[in-house]
Residue frames as qw, qx, qy, qz and C-alpha x, y, z in Angstrom:
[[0.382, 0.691, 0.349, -0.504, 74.17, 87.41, 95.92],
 [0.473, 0.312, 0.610, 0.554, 74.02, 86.97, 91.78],
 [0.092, 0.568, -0.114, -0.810, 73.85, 89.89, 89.52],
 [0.703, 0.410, 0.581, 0.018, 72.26, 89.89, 86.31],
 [0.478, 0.852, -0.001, 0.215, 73.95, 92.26, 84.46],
 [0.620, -0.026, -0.061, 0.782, 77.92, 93.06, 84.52],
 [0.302, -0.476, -0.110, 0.819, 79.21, 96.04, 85.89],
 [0.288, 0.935, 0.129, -0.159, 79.03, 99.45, 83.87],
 [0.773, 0.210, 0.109, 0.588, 82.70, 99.18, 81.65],
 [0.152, 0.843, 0.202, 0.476, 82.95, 103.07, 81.72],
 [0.762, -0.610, -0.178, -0.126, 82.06, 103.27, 85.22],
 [0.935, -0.334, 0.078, 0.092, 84.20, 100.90, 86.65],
 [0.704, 0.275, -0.136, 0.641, 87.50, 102.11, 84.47],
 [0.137, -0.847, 0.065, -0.509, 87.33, 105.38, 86.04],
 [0.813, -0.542, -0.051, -0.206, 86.94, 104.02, 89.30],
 [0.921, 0.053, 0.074, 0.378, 89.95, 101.46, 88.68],
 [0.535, 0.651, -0.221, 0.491, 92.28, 104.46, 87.82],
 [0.152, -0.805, 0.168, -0.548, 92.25, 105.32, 91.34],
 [0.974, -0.218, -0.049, -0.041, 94.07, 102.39, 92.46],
 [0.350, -0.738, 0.522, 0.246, 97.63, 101.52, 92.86],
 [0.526, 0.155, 0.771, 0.325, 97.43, 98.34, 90.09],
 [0.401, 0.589, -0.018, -0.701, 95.12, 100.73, 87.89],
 [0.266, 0.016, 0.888, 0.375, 93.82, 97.94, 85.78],
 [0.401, 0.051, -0.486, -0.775, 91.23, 97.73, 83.34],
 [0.690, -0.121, 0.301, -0.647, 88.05, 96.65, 83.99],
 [0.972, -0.012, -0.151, -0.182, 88.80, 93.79, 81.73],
 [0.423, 0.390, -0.719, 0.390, 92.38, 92.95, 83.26],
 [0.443, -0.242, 0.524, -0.686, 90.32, 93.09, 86.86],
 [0.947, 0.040, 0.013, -0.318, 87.78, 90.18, 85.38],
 [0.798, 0.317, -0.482, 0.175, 90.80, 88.05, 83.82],
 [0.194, -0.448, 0.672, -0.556, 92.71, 88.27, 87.64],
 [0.686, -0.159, 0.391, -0.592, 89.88, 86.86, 88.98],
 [0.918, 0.265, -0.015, -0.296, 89.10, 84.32, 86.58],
 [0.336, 0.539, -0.702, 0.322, 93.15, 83.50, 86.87],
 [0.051, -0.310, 0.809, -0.497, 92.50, 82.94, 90.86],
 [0.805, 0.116, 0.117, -0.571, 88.76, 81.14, 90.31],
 [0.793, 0.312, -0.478, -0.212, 90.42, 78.73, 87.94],
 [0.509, 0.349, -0.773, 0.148, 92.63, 77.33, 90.65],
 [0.716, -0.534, -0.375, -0.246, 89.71, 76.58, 93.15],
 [0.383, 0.112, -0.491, 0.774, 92.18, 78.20, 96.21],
 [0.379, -0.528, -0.675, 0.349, 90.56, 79.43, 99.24],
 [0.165, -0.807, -0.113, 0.555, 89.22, 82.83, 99.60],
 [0.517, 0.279, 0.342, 0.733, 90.06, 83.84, 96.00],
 [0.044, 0.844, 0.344, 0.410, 88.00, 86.78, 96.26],
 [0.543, -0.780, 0.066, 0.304, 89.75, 88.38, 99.26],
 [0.657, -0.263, 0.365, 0.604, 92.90, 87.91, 97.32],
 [0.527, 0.431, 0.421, 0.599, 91.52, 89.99, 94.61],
 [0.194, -0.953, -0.155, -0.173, 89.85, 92.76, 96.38],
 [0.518, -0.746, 0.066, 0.413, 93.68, 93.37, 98.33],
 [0.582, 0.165, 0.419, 0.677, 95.09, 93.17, 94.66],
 [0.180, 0.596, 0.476, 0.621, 92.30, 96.13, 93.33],
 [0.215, -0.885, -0.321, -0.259, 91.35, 98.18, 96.32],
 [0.733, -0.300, -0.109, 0.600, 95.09, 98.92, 97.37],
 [0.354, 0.898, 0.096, 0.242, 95.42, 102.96, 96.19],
 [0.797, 0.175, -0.184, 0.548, 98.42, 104.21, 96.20],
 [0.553, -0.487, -0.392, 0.551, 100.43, 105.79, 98.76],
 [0.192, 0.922, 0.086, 0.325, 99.84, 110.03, 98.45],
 [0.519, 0.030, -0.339, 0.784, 102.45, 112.32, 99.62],
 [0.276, -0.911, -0.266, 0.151, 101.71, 114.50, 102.77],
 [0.029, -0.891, 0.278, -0.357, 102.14, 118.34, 103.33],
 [0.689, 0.162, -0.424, 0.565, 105.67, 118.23, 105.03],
 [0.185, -0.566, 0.131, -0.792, 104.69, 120.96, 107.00],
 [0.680, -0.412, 0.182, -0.579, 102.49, 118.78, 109.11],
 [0.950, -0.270, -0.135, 0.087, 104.80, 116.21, 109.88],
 [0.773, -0.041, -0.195, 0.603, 108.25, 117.43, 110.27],
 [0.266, -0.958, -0.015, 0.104, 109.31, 120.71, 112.42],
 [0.733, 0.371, -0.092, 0.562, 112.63, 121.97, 110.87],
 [0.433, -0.824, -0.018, 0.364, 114.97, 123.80, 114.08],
 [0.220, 0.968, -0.113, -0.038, 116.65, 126.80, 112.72],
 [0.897, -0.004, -0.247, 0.367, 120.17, 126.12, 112.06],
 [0.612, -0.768, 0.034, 0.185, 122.67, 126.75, 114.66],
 [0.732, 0.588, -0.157, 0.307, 125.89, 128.49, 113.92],
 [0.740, -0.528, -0.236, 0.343, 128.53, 127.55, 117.00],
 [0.536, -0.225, -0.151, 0.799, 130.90, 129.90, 115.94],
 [0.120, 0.704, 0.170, 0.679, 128.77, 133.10, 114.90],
 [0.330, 0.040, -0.571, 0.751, 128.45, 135.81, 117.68],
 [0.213, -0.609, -0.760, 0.072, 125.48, 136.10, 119.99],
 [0.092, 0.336, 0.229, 0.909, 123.21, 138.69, 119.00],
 [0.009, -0.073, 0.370, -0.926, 121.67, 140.86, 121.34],
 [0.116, 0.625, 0.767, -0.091, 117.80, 140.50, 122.68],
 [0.000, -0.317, -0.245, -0.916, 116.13, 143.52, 121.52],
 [0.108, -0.355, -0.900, 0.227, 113.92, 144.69, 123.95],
 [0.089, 0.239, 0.238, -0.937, 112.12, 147.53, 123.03],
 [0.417, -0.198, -0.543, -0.701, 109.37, 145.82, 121.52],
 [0.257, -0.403, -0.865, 0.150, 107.53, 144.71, 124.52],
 [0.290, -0.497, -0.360, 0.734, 105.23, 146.05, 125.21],
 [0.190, 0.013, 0.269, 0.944, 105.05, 148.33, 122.29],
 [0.402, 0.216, 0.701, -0.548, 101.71, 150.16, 121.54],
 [0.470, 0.212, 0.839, 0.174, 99.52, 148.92, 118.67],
 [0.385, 0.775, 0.468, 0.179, 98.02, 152.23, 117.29],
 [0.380, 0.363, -0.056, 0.849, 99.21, 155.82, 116.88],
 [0.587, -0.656, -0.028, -0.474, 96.88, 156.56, 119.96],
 [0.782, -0.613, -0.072, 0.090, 98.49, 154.53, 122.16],
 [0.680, 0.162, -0.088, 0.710, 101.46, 155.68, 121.01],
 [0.012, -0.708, -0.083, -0.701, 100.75, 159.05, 121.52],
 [0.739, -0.621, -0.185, -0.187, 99.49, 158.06, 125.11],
 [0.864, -0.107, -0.204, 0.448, 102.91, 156.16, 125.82],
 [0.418, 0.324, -0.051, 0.847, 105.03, 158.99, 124.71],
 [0.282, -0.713, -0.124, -0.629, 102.99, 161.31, 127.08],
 [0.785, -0.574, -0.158, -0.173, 103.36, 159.27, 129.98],
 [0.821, 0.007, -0.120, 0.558, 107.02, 158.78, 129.66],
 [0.407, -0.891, 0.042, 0.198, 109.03, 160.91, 131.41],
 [0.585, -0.474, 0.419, 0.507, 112.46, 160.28, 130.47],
 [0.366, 0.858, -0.024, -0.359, 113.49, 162.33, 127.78],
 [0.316, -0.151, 0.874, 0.337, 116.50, 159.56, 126.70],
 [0.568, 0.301, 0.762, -0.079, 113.92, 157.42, 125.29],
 [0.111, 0.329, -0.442, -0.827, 113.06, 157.71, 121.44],
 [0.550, 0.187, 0.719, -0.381, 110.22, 156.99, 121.40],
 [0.664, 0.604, -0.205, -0.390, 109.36, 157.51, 117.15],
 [0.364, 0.518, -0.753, -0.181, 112.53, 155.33, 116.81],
 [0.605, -0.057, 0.721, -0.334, 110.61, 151.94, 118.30],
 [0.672, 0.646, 0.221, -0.287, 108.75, 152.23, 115.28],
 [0.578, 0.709, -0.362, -0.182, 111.71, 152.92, 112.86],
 [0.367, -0.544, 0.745, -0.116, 113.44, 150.44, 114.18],
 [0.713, 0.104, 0.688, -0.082, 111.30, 148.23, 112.03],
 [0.156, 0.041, 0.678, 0.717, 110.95, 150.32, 109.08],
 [0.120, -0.669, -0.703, -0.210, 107.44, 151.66, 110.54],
 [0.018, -0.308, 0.203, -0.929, 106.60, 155.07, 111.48],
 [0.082, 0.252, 0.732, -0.628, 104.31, 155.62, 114.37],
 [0.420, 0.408, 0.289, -0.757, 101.78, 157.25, 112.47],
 [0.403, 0.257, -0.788, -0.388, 102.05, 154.10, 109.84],
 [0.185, -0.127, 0.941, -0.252, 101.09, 151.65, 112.17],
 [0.341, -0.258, -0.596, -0.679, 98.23, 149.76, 110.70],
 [0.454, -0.255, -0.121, -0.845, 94.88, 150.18, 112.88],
 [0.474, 0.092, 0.828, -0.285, 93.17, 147.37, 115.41],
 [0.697, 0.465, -0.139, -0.528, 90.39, 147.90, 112.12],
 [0.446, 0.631, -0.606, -0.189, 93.08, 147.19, 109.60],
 [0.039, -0.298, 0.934, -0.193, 94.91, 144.13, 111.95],
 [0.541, 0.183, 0.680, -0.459, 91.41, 142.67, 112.54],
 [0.505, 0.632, -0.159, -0.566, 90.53, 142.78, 108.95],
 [0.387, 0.553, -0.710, -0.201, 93.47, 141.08, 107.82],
 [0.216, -0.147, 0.946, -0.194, 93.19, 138.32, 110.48],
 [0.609, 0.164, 0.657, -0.412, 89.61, 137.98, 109.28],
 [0.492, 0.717, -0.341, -0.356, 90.77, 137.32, 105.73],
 [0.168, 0.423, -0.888, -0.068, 93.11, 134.65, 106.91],
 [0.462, 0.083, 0.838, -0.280, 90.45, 132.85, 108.56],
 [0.812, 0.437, 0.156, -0.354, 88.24, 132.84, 105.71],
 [0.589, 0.422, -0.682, -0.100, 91.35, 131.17, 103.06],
 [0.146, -0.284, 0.896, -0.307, 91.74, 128.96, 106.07],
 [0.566, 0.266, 0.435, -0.648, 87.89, 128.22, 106.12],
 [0.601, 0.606, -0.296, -0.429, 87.87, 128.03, 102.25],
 [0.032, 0.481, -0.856, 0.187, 90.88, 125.39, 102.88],
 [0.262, -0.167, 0.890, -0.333, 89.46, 123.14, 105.22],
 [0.787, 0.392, 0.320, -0.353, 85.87, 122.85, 103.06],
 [0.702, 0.535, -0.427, -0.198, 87.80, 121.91, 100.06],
 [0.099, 0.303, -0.931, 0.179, 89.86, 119.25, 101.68],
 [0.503, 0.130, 0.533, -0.668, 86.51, 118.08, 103.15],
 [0.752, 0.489, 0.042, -0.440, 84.92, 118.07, 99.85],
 [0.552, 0.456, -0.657, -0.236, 87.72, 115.97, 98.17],
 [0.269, -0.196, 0.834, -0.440, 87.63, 113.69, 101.18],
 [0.520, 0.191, 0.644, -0.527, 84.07, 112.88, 100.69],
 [0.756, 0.474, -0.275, -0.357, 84.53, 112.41, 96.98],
 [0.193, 0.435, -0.876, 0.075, 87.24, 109.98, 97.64],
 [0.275, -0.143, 0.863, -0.399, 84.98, 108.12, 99.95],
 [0.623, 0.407, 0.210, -0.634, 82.50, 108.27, 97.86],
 [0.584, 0.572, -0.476, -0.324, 84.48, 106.45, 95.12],
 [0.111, 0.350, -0.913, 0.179, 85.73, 104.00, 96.99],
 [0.511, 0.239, 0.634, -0.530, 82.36, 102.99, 98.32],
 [0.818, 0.369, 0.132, -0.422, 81.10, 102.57, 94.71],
 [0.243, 0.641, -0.728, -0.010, 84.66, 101.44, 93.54],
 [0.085, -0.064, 0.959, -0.263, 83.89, 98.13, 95.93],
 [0.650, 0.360, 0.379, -0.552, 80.19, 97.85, 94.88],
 [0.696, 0.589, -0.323, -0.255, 81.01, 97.63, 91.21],
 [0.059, 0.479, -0.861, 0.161, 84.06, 95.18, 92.34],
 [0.496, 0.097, 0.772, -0.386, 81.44, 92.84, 94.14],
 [0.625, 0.504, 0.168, -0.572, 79.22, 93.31, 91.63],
 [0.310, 0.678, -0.626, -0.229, 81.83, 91.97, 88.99],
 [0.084, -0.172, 0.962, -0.194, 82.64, 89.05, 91.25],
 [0.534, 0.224, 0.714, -0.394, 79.31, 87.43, 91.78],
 [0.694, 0.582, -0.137, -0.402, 78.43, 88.04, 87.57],
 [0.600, 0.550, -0.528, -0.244, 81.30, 86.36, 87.32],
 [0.221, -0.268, 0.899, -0.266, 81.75, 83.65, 89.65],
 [0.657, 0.457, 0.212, -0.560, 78.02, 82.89, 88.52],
 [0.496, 0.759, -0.292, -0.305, 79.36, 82.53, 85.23],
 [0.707, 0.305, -0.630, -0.100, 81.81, 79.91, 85.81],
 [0.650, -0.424, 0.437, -0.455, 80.08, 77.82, 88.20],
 [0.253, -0.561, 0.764, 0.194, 80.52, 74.34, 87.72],
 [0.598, 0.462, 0.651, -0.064, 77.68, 73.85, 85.81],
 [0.244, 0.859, -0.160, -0.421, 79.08, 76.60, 83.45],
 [0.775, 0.294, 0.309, 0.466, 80.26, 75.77, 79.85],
 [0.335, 0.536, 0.198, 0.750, 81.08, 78.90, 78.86],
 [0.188, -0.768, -0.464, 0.400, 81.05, 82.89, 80.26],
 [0.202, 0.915, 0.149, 0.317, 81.11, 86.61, 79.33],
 [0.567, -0.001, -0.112, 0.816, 84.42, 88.79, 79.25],
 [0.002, -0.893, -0.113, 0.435, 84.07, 92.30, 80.54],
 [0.382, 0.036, 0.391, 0.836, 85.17, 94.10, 77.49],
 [0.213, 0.342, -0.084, -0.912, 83.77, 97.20, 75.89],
 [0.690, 0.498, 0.391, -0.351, 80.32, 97.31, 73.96],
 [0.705, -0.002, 0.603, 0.373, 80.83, 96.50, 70.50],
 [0.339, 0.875, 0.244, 0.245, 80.27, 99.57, 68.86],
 [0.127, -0.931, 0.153, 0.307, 83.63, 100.75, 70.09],
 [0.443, 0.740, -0.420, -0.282, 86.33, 101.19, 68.03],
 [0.941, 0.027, -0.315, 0.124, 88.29, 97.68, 67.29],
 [0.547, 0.451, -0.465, 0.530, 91.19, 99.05, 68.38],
 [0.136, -0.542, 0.524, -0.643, 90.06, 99.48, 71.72],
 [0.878, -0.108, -0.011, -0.466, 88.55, 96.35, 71.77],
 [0.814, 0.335, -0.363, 0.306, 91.74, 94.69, 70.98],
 [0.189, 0.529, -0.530, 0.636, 93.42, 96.36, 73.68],
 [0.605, -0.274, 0.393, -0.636, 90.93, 95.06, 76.57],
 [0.962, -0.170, -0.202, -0.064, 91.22, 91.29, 75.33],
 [0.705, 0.242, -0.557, 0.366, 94.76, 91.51, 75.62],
 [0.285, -0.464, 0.494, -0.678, 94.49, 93.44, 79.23],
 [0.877, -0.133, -0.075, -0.456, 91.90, 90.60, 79.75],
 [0.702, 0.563, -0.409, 0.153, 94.79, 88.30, 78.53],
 [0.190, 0.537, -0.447, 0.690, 97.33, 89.83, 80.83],
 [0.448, -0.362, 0.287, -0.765, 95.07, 89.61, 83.62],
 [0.942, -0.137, -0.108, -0.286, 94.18, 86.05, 83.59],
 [0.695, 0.506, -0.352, 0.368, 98.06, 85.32, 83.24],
 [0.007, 0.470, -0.441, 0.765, 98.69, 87.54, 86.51],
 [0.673, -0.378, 0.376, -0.512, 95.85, 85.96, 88.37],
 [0.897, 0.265, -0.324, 0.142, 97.24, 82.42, 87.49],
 [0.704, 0.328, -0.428, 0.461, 100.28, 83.59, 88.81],
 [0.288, -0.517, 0.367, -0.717, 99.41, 85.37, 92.06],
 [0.918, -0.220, 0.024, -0.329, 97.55, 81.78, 92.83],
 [0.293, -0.641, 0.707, 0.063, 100.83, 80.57, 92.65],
 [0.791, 0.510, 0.189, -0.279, 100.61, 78.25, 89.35],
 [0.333, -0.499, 0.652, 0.464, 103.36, 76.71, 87.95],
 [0.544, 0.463, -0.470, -0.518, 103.34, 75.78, 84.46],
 [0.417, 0.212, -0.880, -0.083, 104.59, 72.36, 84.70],
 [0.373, 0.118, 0.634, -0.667, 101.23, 71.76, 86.81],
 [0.678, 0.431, 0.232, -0.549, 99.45, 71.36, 84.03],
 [0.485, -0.104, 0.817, 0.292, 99.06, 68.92, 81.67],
 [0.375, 0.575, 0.723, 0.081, 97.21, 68.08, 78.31],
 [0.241, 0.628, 0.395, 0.626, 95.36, 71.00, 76.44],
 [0.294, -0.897, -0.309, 0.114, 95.09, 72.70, 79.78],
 [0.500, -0.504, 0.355, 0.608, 99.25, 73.53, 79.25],
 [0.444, 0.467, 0.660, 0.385, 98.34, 74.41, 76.03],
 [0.168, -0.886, -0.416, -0.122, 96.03, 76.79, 76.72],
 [0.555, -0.687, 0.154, 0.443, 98.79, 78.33, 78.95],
 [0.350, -0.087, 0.434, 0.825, 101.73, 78.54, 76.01],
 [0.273, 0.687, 0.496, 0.456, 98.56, 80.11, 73.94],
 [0.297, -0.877, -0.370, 0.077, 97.83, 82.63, 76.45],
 [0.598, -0.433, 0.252, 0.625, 101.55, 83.44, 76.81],
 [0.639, -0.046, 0.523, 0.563, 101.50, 84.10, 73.11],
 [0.040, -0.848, -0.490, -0.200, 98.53, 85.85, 72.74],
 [0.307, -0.863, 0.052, 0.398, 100.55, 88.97, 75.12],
 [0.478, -0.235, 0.494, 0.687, 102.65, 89.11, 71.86],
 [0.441, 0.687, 0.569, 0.100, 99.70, 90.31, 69.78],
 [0.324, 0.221, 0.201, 0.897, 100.54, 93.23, 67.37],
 [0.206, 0.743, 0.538, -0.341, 97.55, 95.63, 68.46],
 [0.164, 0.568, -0.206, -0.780, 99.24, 98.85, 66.04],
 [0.005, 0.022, 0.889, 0.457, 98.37, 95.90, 63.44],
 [0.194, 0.547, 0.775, -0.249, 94.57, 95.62, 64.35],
 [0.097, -0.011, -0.376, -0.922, 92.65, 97.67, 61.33],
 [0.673, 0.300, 0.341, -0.584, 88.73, 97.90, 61.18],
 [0.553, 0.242, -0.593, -0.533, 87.36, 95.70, 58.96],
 [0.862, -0.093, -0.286, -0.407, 85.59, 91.90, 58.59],
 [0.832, 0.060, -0.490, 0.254, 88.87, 89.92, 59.21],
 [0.344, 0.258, -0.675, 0.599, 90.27, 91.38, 62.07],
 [0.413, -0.242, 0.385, -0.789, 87.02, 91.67, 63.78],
 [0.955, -0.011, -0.151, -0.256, 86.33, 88.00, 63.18],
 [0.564, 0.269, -0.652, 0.430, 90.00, 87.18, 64.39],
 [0.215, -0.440, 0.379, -0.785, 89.00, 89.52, 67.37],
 [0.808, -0.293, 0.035, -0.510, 85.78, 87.36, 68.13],
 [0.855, 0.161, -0.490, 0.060, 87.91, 83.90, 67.71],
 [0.426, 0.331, -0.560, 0.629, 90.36, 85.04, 70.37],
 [0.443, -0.141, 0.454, -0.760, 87.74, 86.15, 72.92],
 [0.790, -0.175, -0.233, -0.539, 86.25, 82.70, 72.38],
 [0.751, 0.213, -0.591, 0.201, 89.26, 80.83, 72.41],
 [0.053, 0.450, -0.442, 0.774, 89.86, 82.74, 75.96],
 [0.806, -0.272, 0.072, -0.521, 86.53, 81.19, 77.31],
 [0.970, 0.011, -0.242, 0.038, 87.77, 77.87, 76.73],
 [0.456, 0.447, -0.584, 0.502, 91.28, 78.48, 78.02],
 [0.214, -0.500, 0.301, -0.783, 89.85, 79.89, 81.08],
 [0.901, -0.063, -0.159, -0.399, 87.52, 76.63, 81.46],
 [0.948, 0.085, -0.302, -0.058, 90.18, 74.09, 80.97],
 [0.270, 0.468, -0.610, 0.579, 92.39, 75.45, 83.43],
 [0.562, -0.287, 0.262, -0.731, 89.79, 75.50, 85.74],
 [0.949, -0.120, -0.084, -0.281, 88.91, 71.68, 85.07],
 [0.672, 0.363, -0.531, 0.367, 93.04, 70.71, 85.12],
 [0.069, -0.370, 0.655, -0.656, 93.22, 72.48, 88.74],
 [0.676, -0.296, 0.280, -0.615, 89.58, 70.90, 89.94],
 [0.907, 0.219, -0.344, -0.107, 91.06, 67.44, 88.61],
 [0.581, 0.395, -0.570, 0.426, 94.10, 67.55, 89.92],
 [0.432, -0.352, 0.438, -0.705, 92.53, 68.71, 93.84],
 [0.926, -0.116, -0.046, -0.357, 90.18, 65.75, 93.39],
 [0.819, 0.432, -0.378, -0.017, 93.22, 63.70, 92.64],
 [0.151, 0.303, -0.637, 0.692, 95.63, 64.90, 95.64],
 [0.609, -0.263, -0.025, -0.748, 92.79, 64.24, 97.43],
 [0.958, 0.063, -0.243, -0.139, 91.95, 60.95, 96.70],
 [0.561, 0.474, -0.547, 0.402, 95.54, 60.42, 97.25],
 [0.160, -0.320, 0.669, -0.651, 96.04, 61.56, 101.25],
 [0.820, -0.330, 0.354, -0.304, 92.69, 59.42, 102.17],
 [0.951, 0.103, -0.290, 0.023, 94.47, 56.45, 100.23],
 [0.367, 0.536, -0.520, 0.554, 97.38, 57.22, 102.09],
 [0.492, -0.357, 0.298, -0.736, 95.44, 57.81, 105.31],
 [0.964, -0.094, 0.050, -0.245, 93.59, 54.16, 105.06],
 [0.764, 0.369, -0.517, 0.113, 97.19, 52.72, 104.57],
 [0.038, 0.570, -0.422, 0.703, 98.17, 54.01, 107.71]]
């Protein structure tokens, strides 16, 4: 399915940060156009595992690892304490207890201090219900925010692969094989040069990386298409703190994002030459046979 308009550049960088490669939108086109150029199977697959990999989060430790109390063989083993079972929960049933008991041993106030609570501290069923219904609500509060970032996440990722498709087909479109020429994702041109300059060379970078992820050797190529290559190489040396507004460097700017079409092209015709060629080759081999 063809698009007629490229992505949203804005958009799509957002999006892109929440990856594990976090590339620019125009380092994401120049990949592609890296693994397009060398007419390999399934190039698109190979980008989408390159861009929609996000990177690995760290989990609560809490909810994967139970830590057992440590054990000290030679301390000495410390009485059970049993005079909390049992115990009762208000200063009414305490009262009650201490009424029913007979045995005048018993201390019964010192159950309580025994914690550092007086009987007539103890906090209330009210009070105990209260609190418990306090923790459920931060618990409550908890589980909708995790929810809610959940369903933004999924949400991004759903439009994070829309805008990703969308990309691909503008640009596969673009250099079909009736294509002379196509359009770089790069900012509009009313932003500043200097961030324009930084997105050819991501662009740059990105064509360089998808080149090499297709597994591309240099000494594959011949002619101006190996050219093109040492340019490209050289071009990732650009000075960008050098890049000033003005006539000339935004007419160098345009030269380099043309020359990039054409690089992009004539790799593309060196690999679809050289397929035809290996080709040709196994049936001539084949009929010798």
């Amino acid at each position: 399915m063809a698009f007629a308009a490229a992505p949203d550049y804005d958009r799509l960088s957002q999006l892109l940060a929440g990856v594990e490669l976090a590339p620019s939108p125009a380092e994401a086109q120049g990949i592609l156009c890296g693994l397009l150029a060398l007419h390999q199977p399934d190039p698109l697959a190979r980008w989408q595992a390159q861009l929609l990999a996000t990177p690995a989060t760290e989990s609560d430790p809490s909810s994967e690892w139970v830590l057992e109390p440590a054990i000290d063989a030679d301390a000495a083993p410390v009485p059970i304490d049993l005079t909390f079972q049992g115990r009762p929960t208000s200063a009414a049933e305490q009262a009650e207890a201490e009424a029913c008991c007979d045995d005048p041993s018993h201390d019964h106030a010192g159950t309580y201090a025994h914690v550092g609570v007086h009987a007539g501290d103890n906090p209330s069923g009210d009070q105990q219900a209260c609190n418990h219904d306090h923790a459920h609500d931060h618990d409550h509060d908890h589980d909708h925010d995790h929810d809610h970032d959940h369903a933004c996440a999924d949400a991004d990722a759903d439009e994070r692969r829309a805008l990703l498709e969308q990309l691909a087909a503008w640009t596969q479109s673009a250099m079909g094989p009736s294509s002379l020429s196509f359009d770089l994702l790069l900012p509009p041109e009313d932003r500043p040069l200097q961030e324009r300059a930084h997105a050819v060379l991501d662009w740059v970078r990105g064509l360089l990386f998808g080149l090499a992820l297709g597994g591309l050797d240099r000494e594959q190529l011949f002619g101006q298409a190996a050219e093109a290559v040492d340019d490209l190489v050289e071009l990732t040396r650009m000075d960008l703190d050098a890049v000033v507004e003005g006539d000339a460097d935004e007419q160098a700017l345009t030269e380099i994002v043309e020359f990039l079409r054409v690089a992009a092209m004539l790799i593309r015709e060196d690999r679809a030459k050289a397929l035809l060629d290996e080709r040709d080759r196994q049936v001539a081999e084949m009929g010798i046979h």
